[in-house]
C-alpha positions in Angstrom: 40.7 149.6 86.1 42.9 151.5 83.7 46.4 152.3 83.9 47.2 154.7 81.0 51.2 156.2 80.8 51.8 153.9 83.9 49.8 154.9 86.6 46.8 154.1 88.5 43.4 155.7 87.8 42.3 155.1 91.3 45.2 156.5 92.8 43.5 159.6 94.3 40.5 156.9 95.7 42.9 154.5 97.5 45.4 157.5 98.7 42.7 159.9 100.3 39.4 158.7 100.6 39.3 154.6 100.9 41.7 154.2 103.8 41.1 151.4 106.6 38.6 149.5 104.9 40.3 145.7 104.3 38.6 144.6 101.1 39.3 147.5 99.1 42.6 149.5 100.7 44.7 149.0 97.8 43.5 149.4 94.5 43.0 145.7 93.4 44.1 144.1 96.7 46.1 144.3 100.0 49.5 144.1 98.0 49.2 146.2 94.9 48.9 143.5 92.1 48.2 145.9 89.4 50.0 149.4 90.3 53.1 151.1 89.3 56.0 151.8 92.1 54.8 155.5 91.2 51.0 154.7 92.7 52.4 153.1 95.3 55.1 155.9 96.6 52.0 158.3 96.3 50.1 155.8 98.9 52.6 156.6 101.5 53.1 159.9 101.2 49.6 161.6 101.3 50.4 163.0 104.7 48.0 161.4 107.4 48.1 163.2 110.6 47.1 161.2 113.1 48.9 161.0 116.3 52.9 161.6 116.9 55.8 159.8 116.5 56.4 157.4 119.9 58.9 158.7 122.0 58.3 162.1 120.0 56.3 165.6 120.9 56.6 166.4 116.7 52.7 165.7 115.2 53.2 162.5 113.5 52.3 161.0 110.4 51.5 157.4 109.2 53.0 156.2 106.2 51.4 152.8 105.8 47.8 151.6 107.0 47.0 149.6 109.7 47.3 145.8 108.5 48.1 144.0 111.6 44.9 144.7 113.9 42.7 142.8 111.1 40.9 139.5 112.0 41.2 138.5 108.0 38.5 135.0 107.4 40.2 131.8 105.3 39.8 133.9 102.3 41.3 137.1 102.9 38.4 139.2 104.0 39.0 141.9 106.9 35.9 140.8 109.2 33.9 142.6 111.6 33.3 142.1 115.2 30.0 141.5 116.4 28.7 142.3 120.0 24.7 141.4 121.1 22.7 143.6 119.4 20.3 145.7 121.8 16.8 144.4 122.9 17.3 141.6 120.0 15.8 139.0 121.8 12.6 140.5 122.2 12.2 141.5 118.5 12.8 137.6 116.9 14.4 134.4 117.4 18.1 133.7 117.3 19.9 131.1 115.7 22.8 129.7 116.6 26.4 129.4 115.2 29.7 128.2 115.8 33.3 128.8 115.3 34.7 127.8 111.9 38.2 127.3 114.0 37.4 125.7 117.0 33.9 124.5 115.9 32.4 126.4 119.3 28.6 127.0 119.3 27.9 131.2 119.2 24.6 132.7 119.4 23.4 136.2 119.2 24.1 137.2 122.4 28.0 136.2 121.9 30.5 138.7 120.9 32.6 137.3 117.4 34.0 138.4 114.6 31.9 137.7 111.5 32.8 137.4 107.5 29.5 138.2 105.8 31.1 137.6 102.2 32.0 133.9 103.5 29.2 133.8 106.6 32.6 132.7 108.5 32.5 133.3 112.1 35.3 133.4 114.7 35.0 133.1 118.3 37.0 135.5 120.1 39.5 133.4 121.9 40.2 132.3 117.9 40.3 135.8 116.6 42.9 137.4 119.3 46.0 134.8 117.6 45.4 137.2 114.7 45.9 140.0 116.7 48.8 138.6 118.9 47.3 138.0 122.0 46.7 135.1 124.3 43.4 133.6 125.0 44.4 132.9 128.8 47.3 131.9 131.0 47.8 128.3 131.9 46.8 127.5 135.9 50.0 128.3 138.2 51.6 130.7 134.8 51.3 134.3 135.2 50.7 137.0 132.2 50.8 140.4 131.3 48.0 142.5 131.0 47.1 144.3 127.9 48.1 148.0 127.9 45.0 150.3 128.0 45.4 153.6 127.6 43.5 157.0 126.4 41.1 156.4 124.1 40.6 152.9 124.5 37.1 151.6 125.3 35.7 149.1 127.7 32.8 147.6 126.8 30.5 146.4 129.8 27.8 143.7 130.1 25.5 142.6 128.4 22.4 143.1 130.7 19.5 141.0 130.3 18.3 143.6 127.5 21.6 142.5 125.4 22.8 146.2 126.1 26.4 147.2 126.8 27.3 150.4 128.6 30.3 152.3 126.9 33.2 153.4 129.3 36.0 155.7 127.5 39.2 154.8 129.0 41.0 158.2 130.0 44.2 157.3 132.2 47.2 154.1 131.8 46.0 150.7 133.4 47.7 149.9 136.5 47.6 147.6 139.4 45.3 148.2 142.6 46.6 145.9 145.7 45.8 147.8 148.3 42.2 147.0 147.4 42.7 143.4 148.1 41.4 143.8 151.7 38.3 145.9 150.4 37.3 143.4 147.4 37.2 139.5 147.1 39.9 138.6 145.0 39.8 134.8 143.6 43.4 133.0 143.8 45.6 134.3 141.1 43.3 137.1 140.0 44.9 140.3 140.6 42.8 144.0 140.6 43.6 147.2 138.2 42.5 150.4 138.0 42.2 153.0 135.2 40.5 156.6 134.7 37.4 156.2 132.8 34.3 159.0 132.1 30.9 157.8 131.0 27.5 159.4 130.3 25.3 157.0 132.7 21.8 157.8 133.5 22.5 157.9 137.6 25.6 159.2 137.7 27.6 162.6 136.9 30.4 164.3 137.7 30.5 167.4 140.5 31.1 169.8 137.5 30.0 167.8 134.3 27.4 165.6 133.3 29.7 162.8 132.2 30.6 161.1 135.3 34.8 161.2 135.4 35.9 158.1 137.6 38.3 155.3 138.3 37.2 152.2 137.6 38.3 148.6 139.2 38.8 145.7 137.5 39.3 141.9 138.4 41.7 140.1 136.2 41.9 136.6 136.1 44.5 135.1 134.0 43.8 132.0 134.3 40.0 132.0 133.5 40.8 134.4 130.7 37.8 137.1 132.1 38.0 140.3 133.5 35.5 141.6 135.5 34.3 145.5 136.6 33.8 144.9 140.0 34.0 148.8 141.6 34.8 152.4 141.1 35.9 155.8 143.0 34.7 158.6 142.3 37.2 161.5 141.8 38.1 163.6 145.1 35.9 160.9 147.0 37.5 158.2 149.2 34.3 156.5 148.9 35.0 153.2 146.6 31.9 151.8 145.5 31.8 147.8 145.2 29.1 146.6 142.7 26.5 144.0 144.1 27.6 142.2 141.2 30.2 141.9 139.2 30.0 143.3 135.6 32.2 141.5 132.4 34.1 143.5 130.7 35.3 143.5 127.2 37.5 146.1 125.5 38.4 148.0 122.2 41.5 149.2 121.3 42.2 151.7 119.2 44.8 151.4 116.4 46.7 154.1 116.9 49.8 152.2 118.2 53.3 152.0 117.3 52.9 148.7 117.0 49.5 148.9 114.4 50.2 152.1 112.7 53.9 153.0 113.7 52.3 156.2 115.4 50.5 157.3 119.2 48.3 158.9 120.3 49.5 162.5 121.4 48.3 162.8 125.0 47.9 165.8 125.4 45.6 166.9 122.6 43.2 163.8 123.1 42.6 165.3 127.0 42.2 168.8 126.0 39.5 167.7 123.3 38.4 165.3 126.8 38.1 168.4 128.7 36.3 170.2 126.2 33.7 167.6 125.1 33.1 166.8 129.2 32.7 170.7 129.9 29.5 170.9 127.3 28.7 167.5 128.5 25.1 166.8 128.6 22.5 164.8 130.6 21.9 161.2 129.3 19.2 161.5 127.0 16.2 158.7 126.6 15.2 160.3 123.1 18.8 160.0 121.5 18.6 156.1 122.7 15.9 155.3 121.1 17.0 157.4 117.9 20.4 155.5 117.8 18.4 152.3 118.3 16.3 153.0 115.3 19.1 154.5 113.0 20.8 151.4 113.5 24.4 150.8 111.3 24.1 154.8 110.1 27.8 155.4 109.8 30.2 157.5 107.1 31.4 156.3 104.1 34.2 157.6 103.0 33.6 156.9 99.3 30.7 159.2 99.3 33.1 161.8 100.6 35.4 162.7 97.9 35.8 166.0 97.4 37.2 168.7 100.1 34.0 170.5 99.6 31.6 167.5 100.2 33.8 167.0 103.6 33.8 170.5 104.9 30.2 169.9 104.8 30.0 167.0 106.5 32.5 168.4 109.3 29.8 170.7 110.2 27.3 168.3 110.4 29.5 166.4 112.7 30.2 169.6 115.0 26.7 170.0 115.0 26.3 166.0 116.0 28.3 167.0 119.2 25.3 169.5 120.6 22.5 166.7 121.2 22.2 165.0 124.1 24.4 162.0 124.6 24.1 158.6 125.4 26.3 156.0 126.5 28.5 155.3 123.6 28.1 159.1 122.0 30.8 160.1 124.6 33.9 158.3 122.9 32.9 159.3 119.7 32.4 163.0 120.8 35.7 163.3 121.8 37.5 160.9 119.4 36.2 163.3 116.8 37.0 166.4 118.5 40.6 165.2 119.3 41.0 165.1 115.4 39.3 168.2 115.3 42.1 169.7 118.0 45.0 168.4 115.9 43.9 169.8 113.1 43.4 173.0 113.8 44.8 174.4 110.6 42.7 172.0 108.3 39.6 171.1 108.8 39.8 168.8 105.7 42.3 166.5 107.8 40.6 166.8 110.5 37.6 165.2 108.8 39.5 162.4 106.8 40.6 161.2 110.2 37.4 160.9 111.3 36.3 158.8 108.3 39.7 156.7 109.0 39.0 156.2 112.3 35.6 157.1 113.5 33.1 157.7 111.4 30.0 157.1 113.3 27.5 159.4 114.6 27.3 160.3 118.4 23.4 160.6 118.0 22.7 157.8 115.8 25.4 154.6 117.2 24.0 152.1 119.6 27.0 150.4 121.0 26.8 147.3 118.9 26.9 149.5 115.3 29.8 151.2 117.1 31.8 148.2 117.7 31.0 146.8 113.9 32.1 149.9 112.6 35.4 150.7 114.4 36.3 147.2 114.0 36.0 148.0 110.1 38.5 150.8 110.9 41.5 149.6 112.5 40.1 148.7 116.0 39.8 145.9 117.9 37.8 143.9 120.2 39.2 141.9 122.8 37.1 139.7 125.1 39.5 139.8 128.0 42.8 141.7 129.6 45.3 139.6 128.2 48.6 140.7 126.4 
């Protein structure tokens, strides 16, 4: 890499285009070793639009990326969660693994976070110390539940098929006691409730296709799980208890004040909600089996580098939104629109926060792709509810 009359030659690459990807963030490393103050001050001031300001209603910016939501391996090397991937058991034989930490034993049909440049693997009770979360609270302790919010993402199952079902998380978490007579409760465990909508092939909304909800979770502490266990339809006083319970993991999205020093403006991110549920499809069998076959198809920002070559993939993504959904196409629908939303007056924003933070397809992502991408961009994957 050159650096004639004291500046970097890559300065336009790691300012606008390379952006949440660990390895290669900075232009020779994750501190800079080679640039000029100048390349750096340049960094930080590309405006990236992505959210507010907490406590703010001004659009904000971020002025540094997201370094703290990284599980990094021994060496340095941002890794990349790993959830079972769909029907894999009937295609070949597994092999097993284990934990370079704690020296557990992982298969296939474990979730983990994996370094591919190392073939380091961490179990996810190892990986969330990275993040600054507990594993579990000690018996007769009590904890803090992590804070969902919009935009988050629960991730539900496996079933016997390796499959999870994507849940986009539209409302706060809070606590639900006056279920405790309704559900079985274990000693210590405790039951929340959030808004949710999902594209599920029994169930839909009165007005949409996506099926709008609240959905019930059992936190134990203690046992470090949390379970789905019911939901409640909107306008319903009908609570449905499921025959069996269904574990729960969950994805977080960066945009924290605490990851990026910026939030997630509300408002926007449940008018593009509105919007995305209003055109809202039926669950579509075809667009399965396409995401299923297109497996790992995702955006890469480096072969977007000109505003040109990104106004033309912004239509392609618009036109992504049309096909029928499945599961997991619903939070990436209206992830992308919500960047869409906020920037209205440039659609060249719009589009390099969608390669920053979700640059899938929603009609080519199963949701194990989706989970190894996003963790690539800032995300996270937590196995339980803990804070």
């Amino acid at each position: 890499m050159g650096h004639g009359a004291g500046r970097c030659d890559r300065a336009e690459k790691c300012c606008e285009v390379v952006l949440n990807k660990p390895e290669d963030m900075m232009c020779d490393g994750p501190v800079y070793p080679s640039c000029t103050q100048e390349c750096k001050a340049r960094a930080v001031q590309l405006p990236r639009r992505l959210g507010r300001h907490p406590g703010d209603r001004r659009q904000g910016w971020t002025v540094q990326l997201p370094q703290t939501r990284y599980v990094r391996c021994r060496n340095g090397h941002g890794m990349r969660a790993k959830v079972a991937r769909e029907m894999l058991q009937l295609m070949r034989c597994t092999g097993d693994q284990q934990c370079c930490l704690c020296e557990k034993s992982l298969t296939d049909h474990d979730a983990f976070y994996r370094c591919k440049a190392c073939d380091e693997d961490y179990c996810l009770s190892c990986s969330r110390a990275q993040l600054g979360l507990s594993a579990a609270v000690p018996r007769g302790a009590s904890g803090s539940a992590l804070q969902l919010g919009p935009g988050d993402i629960l991730l539900c199952g496996p079933d016997r098929y390796d499959i999870h079902h994507i849940v986009l998380v539209r409302g706060e978490l809070e606590g639900a006691p006056e279920l405790v007579d309704m559900i079985d409760v274990p000693p210590g465990a405790e039951l929340l409730r959030c808004e949710t909508i999902e594209s599920t092939q029994k169930s839909s909304g009165s007005t949409t296709w996506w099926y709008p909800t609240t959905t019930i979770i059992l936190r134990d502490s203690h046992a470090g799980t949390s379970m789905v266990v019911a939901d409640e339809a909107p306008d319903s006083d009908t609570l449905y208890i499921f025959p069996e319970p269904v574990p729960c993991k969950v994805l977080l999205h960066p945009l924290r004040p605490e990851v990026m020093g910026i939030e997630l403006d509300p408002d926007v991110f449940d008018e593009a909600l509105k919007a995305c549920a209003e055109r809202s499809q039926k669950y579509s069998w075809n667009t399965a089996m396409h995401a299923f076959f297109a497996y790992q198809r995702s955006m890469d920002a480096e072969h977007y580098q000109t505003p040109e070559v990104r106004m033309e993939l912004l239509s392609k993504i618009r036109a992504s939104w049309e096909r029928p959904p499945i599961c997991a196409a619903v939070a990436i629908k209206v992830w992308q629109q919500y960047f869409d939303f906020l920037h209205s007056d440039s659609a060249d924003d719009a589009t390099l926060c969608i390669l920053n933070c979700m640059p899938v397809w929603c009609d080519a992502t199963t949701p194990s792709s989706m989970v190894k991408t996003l963790t690539y961009h800032g995300w996270s994957l937590c196995e339980n509810l803990e804070a």
